[in-house]
C-alpha positions as a Python dict, from the first residue, in 0.01 Angstrom:
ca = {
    (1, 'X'): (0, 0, 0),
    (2, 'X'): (-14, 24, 357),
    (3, 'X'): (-79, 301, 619),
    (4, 'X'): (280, 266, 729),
    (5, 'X'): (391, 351, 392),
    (6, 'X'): (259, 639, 322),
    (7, 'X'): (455, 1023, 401),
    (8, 'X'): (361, 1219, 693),
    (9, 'X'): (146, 1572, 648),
    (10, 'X'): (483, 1738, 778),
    (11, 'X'): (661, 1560, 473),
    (12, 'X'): (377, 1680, 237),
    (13, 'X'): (385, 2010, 354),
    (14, 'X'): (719, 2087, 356),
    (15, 'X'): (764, 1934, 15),
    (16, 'X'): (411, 2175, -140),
    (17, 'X'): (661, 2492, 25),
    (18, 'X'): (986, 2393, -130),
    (19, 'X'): (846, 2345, -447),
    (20, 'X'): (688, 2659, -400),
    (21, 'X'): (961, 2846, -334),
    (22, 'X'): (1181, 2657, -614),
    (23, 'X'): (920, 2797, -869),
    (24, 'X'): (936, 3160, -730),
    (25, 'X'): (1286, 3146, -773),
    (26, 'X'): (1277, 2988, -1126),
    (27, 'X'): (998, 3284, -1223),
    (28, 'X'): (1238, 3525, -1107),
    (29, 'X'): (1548, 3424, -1293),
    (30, 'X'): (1315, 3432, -1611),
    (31, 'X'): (1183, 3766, -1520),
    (32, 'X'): (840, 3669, -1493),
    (33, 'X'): (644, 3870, -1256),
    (34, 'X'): (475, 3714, -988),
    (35, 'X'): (180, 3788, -816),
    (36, 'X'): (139, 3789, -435),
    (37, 'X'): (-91, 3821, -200),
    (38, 'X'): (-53, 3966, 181),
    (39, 'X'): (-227, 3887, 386),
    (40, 'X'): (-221, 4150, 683),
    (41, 'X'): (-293, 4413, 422),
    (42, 'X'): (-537, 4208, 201),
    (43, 'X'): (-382, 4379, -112),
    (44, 'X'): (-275, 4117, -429),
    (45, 'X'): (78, 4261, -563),
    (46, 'X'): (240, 4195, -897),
    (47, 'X'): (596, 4195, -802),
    (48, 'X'): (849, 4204, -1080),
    (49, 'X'): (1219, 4040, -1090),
    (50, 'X'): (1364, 4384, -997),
    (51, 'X'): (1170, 4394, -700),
    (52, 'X'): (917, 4673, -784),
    (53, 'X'): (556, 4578, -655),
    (54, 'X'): (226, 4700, -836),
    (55, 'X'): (-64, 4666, -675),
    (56, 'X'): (-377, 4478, -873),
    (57, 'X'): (-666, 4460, -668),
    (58, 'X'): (-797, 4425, -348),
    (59, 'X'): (-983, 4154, -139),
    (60, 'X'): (-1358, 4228, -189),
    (61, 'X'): (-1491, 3985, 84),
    (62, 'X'): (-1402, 3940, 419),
    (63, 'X'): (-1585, 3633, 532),
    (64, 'X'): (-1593, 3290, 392),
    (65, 'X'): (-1835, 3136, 135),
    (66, 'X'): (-2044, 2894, 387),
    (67, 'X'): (-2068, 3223, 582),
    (68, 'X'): (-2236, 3409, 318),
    (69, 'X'): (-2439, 3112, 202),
    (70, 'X'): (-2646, 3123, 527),
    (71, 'X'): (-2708, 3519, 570),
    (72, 'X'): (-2874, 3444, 256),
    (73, 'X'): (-3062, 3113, 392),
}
């Protein structure tokens, strides 16, 4: 297969959203809650089909792993 051939990162990456949002929609219409994160907040919701959110937990670290990794080192 050549280079030419293959789908741009655009295509890719608006394909990985619509499928996305194709499954939040399907999850809904079952009723299956969903859980989302925000990310200005940093709280992880549980958000039911009837729109009610619940909040589950929290984010406990702020920086990334390779950041930790060398305080540590």
């Amino acid at each position: 297969m050549k280079r030419e051939d293959y789908i741009s990162d655009e295509t890719v990456i608006k394909r990985a959203n619509e499928a996305v949002r194709i499954e939040l929609e399907k999850n809904k219409a079952l009723g299956v809650p969903v859980v989302i994160y925000d990310r200005e907040s940093q709280i992880i919701y549980q958000e039911n089909d009837d729109g009610t959110r619940i909040e589950v937990g929290r984010r406990m670290r702020k920086e990334r792993y390779s950041e930790r990794i060398s305080k540590k080192a």
